[in-house]
TORPA-4810 file (N, C-alpha, C, O; in nm, 3 decimals):
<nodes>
NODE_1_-10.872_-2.870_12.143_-10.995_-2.841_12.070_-11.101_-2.943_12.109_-11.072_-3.051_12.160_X
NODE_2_-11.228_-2.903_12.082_-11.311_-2.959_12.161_-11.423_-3.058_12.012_-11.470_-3.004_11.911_X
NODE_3_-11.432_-3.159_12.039_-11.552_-3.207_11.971_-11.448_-3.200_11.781_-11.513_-3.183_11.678_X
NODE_4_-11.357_-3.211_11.779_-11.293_-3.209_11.636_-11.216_-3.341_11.628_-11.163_-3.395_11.725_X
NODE_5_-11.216_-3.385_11.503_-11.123_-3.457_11.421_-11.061_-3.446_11.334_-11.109_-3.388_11.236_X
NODE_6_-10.901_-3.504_11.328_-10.780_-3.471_11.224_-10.882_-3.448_11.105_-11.001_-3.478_11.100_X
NODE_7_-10.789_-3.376_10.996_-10.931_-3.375_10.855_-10.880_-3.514_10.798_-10.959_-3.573_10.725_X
NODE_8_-10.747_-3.579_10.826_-10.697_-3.683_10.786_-10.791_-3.834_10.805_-10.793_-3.927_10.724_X
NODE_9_-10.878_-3.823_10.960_-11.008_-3.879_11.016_-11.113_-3.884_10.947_-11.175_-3.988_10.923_X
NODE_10_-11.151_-3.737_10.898_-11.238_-3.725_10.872_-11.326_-3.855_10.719_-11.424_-3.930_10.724_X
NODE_11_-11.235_-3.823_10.616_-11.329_-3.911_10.496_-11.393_-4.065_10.608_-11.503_-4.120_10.606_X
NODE_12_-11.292_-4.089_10.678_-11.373_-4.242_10.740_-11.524_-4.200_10.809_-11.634_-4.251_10.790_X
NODE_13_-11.486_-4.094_10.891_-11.610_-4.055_10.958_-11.733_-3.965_10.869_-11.838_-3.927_10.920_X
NODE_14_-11.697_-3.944_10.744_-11.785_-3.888_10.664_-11.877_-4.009_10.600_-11.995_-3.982_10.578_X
NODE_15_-11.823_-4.156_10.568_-11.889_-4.268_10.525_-12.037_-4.286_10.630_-12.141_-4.340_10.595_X
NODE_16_-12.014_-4.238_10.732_-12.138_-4.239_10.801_-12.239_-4.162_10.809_-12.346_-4.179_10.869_X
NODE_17_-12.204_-4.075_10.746_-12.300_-3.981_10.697_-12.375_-3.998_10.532_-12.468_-3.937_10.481_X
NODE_18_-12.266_-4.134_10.467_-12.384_-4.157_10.341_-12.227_-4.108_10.236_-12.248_-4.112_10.115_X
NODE_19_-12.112_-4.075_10.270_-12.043_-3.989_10.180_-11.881_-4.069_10.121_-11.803_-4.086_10.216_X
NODE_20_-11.851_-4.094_10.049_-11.765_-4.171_10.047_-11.662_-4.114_9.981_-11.707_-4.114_9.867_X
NODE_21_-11.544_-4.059_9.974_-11.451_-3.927_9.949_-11.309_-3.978_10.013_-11.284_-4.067_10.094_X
NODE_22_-11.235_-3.895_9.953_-11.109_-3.873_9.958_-11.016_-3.769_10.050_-11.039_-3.648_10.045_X
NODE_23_-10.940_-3.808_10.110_-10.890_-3.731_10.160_-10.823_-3.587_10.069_-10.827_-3.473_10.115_X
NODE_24_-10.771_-3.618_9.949_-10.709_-3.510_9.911_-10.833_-3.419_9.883_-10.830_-3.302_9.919_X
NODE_25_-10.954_-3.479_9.812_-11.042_-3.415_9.784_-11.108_-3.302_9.891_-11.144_-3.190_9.855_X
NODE_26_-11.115_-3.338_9.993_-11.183_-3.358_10.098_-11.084_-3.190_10.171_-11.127_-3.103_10.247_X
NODE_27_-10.949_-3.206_10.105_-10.844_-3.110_10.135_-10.847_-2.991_10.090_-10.818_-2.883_10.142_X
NODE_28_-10.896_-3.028_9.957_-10.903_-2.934_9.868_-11.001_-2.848_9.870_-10.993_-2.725_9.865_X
NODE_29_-11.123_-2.934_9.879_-11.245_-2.812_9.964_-11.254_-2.724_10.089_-11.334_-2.633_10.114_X
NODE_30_-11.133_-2.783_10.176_-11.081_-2.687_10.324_-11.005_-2.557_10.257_-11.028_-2.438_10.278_X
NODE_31_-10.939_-2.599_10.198_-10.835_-2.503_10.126_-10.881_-2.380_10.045_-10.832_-2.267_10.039_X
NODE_32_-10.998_-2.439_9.978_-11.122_-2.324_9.887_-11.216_-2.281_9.969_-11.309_-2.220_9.917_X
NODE_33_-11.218_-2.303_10.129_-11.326_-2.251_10.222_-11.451_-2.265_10.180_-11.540_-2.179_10.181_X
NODE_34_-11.460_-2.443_10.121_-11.608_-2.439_10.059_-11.634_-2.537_10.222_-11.755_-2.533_10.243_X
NODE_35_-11.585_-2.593_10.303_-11.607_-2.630_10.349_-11.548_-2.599_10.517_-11.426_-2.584_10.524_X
NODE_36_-11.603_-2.592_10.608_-11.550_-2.525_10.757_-11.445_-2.624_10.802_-11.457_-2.742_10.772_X
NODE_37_-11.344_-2.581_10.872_-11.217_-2.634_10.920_-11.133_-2.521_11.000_-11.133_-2.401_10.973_X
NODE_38_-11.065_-2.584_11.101_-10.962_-2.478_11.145_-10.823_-2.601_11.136_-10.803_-2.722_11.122_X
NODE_39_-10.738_-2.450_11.159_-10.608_-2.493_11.134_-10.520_-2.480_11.282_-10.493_-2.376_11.342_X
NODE_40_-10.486_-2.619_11.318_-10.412_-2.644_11.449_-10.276_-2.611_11.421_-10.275_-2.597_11.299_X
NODE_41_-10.202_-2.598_11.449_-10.002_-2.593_11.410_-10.040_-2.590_11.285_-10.115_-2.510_11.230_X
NODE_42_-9.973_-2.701_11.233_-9.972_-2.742_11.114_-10.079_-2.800_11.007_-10.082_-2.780_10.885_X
NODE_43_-10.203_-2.914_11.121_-10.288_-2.993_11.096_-10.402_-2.895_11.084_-10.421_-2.786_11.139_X
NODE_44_-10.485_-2.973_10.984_-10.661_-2.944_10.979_-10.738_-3.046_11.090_-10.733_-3.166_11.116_X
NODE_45_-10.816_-2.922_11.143_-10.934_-3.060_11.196_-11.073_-2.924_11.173_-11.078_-2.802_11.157_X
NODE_46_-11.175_-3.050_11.183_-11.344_-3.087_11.162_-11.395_-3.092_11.243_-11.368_-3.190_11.314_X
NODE_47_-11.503_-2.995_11.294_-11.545_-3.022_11.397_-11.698_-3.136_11.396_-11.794_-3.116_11.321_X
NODE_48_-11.691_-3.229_11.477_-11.775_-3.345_11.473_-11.889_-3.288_11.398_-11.929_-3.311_11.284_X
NODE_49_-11.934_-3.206_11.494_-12.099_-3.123_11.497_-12.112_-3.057_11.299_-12.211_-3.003_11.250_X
NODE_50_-11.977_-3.088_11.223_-12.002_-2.986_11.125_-12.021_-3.128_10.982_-12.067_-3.090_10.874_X
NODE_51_-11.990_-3.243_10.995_-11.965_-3.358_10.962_-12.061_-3.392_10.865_-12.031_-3.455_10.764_X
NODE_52_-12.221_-3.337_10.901_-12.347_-3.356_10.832_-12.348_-3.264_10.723_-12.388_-3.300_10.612_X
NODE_53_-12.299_-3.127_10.749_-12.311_-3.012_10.668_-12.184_-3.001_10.543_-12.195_-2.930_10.443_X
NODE_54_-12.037_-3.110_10.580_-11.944_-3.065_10.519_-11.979_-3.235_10.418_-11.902_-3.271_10.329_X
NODE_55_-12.096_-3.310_10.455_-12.120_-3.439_10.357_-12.176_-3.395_10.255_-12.139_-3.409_10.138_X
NODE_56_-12.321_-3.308_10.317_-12.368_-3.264_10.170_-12.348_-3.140_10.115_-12.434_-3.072_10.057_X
NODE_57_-12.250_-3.115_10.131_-12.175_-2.966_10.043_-12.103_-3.061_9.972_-12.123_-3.033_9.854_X
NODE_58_-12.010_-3.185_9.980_-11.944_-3.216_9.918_-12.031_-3.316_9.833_-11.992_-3.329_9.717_X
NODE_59_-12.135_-3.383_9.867_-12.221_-3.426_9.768_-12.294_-3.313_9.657_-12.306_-3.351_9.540_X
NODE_60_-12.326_-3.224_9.682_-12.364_-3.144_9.594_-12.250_-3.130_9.463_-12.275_-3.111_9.344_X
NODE_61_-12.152_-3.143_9.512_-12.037_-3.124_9.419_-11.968_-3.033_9.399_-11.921_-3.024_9.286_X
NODE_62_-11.940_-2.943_9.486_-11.869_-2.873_9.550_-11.719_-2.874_9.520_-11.643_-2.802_9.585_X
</nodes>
C-alpha cells in the first residue's frame, strides 16, 4: 500500500495535526466508518493524505 500507516501509527502522527487521541478511540471510529481506513490481512492502515480530514472529524467529536 502506498502512502499509509498502521492505524496503530496513526494517534502519534495525528498529534501533528493539533489532535491528541487514543488508539482504541481512534479504532472505534474505523469500525463505525466515521472515519476512512482500509483493512490489510488482519491490520488497519490510514492513508497519510487522509490524516488532516480523519483529525478534524475526530475533533468535532465524532
Amino acid at each position: 500500500m502506498q502512502d499509509t500507516i498502521p492505524l496503530t501509527d496513526a494517534p502519534r502522527a495525528l498529534a501533528a495535526h493539533g489532535l491528541a487521541t487514543t488508539y482504541q478511540r481512534l479504532w472505534g471510529a474505523v469500525v463505525a466508518g466515521q472515519v476512512p481506513a482500509e483493512r490489510v490481512g488482519k491490520r488497519w492502515h490510514v492513508r497519510e493524505a487522509d490524516l488532516a480530514v480523519i483529525a478534524k472529524t475526530l475533533k468535532r467529536g465524532v
